[in-house]
Backbone as a printed PyTorch tensor [residue, N CA C, xyz], in Angstrom:
tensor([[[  0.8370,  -1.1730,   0.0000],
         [  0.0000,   0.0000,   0.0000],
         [  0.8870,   1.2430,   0.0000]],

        [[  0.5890,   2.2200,  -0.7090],
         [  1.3380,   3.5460,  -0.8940],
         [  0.3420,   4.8490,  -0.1210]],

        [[  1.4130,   5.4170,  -0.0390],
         [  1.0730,   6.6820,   0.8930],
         [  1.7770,   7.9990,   0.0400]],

        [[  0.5360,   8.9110,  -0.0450],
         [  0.7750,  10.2160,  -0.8390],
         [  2.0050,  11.0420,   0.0210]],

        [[  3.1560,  11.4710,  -0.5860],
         [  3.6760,  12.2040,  -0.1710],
         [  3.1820,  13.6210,   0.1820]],

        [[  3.8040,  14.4990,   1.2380],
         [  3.1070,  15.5720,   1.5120],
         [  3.8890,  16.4810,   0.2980]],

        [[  3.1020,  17.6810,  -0.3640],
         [  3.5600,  18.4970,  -1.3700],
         [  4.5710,  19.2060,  -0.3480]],

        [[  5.1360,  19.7730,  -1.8710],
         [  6.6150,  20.4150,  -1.4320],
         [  6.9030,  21.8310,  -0.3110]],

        [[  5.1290,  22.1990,  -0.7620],
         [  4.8610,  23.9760,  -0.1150],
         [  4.2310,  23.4820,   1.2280]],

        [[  3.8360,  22.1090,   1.2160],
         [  3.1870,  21.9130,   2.5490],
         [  4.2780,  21.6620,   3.7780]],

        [[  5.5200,  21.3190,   3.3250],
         [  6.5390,  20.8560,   3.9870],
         [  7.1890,  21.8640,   4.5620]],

        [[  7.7040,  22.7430,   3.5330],
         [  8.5320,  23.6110,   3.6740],
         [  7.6670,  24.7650,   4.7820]],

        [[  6.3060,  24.7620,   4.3540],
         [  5.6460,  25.6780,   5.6510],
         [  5.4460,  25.0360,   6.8040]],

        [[  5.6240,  23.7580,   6.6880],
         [  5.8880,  22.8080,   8.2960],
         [  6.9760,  23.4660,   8.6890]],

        [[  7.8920,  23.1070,   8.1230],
         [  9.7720,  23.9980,   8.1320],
         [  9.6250,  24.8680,   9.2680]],

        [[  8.9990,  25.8580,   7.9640],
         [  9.1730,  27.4410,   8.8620],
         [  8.8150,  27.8150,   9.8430]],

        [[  7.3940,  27.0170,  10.2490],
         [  6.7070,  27.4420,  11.2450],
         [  7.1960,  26.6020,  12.3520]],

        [[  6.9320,  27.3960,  13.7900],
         [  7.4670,  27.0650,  15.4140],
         [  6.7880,  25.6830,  15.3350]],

        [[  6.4940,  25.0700,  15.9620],
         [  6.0350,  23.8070,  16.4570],
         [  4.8850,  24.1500,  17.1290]],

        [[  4.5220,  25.1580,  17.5970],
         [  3.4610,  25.2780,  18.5540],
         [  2.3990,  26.7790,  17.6630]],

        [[  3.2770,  26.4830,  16.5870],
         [  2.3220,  27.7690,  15.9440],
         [  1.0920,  27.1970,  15.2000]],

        [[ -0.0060,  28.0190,  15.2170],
         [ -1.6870,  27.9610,  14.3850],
         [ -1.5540,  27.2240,  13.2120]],

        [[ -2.1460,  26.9650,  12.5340],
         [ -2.2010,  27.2030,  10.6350],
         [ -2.2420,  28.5090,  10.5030]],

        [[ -1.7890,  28.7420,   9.4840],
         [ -2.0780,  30.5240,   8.6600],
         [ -3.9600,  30.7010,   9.3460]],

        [[ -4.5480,  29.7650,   8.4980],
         [ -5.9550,  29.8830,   7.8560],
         [ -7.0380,  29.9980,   9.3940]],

        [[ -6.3070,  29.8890,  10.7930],
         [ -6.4720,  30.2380,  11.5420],
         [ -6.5750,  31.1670,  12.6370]],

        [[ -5.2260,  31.9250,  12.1620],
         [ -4.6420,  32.8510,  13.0520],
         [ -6.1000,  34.5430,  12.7930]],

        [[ -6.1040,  34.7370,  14.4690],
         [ -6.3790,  35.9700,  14.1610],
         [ -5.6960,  37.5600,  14.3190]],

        [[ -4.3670,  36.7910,  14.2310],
         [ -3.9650,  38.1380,  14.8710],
         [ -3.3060,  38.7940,  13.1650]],

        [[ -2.8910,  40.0470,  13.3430],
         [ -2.0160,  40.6330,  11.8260],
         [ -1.3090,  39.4660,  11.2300]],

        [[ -0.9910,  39.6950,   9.7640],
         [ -0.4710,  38.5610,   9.3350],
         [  1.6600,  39.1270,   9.9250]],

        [[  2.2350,  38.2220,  10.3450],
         [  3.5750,  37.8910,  11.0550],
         [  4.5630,  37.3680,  10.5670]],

        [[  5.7980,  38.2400,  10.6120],
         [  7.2060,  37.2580,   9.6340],
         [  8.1840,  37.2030,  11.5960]],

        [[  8.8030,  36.0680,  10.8150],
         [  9.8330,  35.6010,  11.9580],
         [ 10.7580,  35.9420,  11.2030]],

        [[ 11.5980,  37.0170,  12.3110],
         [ 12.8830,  37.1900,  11.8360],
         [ 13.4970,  36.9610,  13.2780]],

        [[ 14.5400,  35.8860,  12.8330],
         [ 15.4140,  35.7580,  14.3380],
         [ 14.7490,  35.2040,  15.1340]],

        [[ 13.5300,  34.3570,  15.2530],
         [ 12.7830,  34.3900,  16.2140],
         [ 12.1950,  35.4340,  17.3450]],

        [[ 12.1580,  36.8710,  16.3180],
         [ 11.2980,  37.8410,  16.8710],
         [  9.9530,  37.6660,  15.8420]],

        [[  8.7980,  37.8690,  16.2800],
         [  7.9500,  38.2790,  15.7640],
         [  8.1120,  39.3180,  15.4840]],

        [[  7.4500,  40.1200,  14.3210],
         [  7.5250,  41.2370,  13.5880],
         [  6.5180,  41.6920,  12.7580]],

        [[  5.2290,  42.2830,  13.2740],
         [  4.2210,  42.6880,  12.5270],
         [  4.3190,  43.3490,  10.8660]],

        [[  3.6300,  42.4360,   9.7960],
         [  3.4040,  42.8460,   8.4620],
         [  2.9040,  43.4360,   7.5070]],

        [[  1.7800,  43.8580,   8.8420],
         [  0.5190,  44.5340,   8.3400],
         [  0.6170,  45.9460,   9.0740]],

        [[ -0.0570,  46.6360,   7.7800],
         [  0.2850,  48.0760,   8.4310],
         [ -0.5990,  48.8670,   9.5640]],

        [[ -0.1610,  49.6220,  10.2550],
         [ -1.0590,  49.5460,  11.9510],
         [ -2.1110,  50.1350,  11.3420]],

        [[ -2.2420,  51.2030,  10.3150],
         [ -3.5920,  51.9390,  10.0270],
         [ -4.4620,  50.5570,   9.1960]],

        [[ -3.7970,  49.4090,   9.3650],
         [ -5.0450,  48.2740,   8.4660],
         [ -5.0260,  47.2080,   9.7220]],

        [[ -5.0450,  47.6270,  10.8620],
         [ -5.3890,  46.4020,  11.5570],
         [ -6.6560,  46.7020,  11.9160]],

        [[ -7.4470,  45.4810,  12.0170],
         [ -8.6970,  45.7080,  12.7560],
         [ -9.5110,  45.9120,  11.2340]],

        [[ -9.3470,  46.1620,  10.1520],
         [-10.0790,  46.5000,   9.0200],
         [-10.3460,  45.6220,   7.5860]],

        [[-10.8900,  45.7890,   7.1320],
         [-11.3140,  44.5420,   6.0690],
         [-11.6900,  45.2730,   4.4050]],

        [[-10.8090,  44.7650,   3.5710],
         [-10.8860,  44.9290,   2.2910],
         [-11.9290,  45.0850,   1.7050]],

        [[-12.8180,  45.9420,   0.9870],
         [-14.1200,  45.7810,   0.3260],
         [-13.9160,  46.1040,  -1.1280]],

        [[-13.5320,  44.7060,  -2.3060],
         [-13.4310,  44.7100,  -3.9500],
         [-14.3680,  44.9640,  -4.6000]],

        [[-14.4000,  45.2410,  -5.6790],
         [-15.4170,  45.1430,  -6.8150],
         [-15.0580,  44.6410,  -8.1170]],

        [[-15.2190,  44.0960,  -9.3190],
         [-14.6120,  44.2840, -10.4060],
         [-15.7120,  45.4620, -11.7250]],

        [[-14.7050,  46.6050, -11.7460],
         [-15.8040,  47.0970, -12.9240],
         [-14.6580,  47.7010, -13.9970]],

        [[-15.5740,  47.8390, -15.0830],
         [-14.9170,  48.2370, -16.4640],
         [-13.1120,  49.4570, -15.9590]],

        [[-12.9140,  49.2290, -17.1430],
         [-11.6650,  49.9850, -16.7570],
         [-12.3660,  51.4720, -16.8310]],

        [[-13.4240,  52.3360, -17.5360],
         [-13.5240,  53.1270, -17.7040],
         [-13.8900,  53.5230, -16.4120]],

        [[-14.6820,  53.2440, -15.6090],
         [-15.0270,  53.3200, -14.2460],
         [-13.3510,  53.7750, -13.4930]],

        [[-12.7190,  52.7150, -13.1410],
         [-11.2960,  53.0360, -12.5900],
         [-10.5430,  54.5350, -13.0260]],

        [[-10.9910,  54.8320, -14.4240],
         [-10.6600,  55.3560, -15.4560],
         [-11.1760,  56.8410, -14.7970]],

        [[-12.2340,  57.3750, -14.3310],
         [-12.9470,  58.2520, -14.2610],
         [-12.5560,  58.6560, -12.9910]],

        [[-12.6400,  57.5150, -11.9560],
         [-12.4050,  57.7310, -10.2390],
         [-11.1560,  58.2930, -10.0660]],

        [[-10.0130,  58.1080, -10.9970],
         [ -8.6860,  58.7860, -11.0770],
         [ -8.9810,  60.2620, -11.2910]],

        [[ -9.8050,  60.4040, -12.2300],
         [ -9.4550,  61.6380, -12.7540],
         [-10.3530,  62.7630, -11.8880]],

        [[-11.3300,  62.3720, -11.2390],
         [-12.3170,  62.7840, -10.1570],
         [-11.5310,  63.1270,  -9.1590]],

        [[-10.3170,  62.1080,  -8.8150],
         [ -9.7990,  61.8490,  -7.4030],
         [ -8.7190,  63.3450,  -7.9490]],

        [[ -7.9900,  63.3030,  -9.0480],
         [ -7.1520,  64.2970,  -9.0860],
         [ -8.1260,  65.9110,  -9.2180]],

        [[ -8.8680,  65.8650,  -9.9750],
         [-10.4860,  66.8810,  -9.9860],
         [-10.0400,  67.6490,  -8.1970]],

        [[ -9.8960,  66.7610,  -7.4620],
         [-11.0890,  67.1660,  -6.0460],
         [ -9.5260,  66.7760,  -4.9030]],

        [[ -8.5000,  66.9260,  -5.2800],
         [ -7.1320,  66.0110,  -4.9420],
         [ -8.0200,  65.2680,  -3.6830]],

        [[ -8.9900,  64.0010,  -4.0240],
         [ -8.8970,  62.9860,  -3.2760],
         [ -8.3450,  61.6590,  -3.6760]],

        [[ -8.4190,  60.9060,  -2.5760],
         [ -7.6810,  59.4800,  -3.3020],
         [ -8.9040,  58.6710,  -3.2210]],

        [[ -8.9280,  57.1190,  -4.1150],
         [ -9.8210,  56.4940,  -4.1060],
         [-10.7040,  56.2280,  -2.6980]],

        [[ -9.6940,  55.7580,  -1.8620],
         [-10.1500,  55.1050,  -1.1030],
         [-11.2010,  56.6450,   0.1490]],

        [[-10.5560,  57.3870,  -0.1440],
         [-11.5690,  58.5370,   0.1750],
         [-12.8810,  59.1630,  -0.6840]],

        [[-12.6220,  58.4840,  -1.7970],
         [-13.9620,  58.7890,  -2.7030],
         [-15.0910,  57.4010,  -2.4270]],

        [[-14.8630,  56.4080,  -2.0620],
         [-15.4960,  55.2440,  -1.7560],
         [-15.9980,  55.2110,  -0.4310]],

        [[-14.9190,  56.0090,   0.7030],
         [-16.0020,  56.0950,   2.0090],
         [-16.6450,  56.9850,   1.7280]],

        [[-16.6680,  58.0970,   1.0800],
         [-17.8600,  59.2480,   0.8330],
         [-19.2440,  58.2940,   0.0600]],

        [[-18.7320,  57.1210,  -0.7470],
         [-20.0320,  56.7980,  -1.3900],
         [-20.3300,  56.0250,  -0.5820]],

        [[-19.9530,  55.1640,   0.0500],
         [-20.5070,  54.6380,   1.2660],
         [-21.2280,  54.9410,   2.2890]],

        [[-20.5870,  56.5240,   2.3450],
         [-21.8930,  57.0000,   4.1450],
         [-22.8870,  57.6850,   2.9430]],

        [[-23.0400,  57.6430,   1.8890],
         [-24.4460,  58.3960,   1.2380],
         [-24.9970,  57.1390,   1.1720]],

        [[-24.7720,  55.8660,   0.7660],
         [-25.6960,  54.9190,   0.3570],
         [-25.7660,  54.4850,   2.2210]],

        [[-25.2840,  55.0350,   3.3250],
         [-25.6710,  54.4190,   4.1060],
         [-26.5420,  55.2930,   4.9030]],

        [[-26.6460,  56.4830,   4.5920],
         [-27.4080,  57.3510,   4.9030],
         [-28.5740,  57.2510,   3.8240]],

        [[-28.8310,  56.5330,   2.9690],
         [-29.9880,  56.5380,   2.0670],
         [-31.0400,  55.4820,   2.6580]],

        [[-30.2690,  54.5700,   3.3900],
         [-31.2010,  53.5050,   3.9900],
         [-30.9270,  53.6350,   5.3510]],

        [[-30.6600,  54.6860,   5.9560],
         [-31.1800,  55.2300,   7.2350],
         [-30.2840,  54.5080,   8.0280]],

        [[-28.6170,  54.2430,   7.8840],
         [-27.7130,  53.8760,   8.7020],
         [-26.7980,  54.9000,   8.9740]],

        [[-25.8280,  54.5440,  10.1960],
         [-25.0270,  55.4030,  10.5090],
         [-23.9410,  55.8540,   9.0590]],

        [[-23.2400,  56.8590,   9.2100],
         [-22.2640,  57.3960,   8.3020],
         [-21.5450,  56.6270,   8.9000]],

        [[-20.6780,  55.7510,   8.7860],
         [-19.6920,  54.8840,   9.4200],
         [-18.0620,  55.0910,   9.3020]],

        [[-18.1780,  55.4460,   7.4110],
         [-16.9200,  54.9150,   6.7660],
         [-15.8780,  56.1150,   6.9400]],

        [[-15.0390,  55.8950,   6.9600],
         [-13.8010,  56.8370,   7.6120],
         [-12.8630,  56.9440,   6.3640]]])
């Protein structure tokens, strides 16, 4: 009887990781590099605690939000919480987005 070897990326992240450390697909804390056996936060402090919100739309869209953002010198991600507290103020929620 034969037995599947473990893949090569599964090993090597056995490797790296402490013996007493999570899976990735577990952890809740920032994502973490070991250097030296210091921990060393990867994630940047203004994104902890916060969560990505994607979309996919035409390039012309992307296309427009640039030129709006330079229009008004905002950056995307400040033109998206503005559309966010209007659509959340349209259905009678708090302005939230920062």
């Amino acid at each position: 009887m034969t037995t599947k070897k473990p893949s090569l990326a599964a090993a090597l992240r056995q490797k790296s990781e402490p013996k007493d450390a999570m899976p990735i697909s577990t952890r809740t804390e920032p994502a973490e590099a070991i250097v030296s056996g210091i921990r060393t936060t990867t994630t940047a402090p203004n994104r902890i605690g916060k969560k990505s919100i994607t979309g996919w739309f035409d390039a012309e869209v992307l296309k427009q939000l640039k030129m709006i953002g330079l229009e008004h010198d905002m950056s995307i991600q400040q033109m998206v919480g503005d559309a966010l507290n209007d659509f959340f103020a349209k259905h009678g929620k708090s302005q939230i987005a920062k």
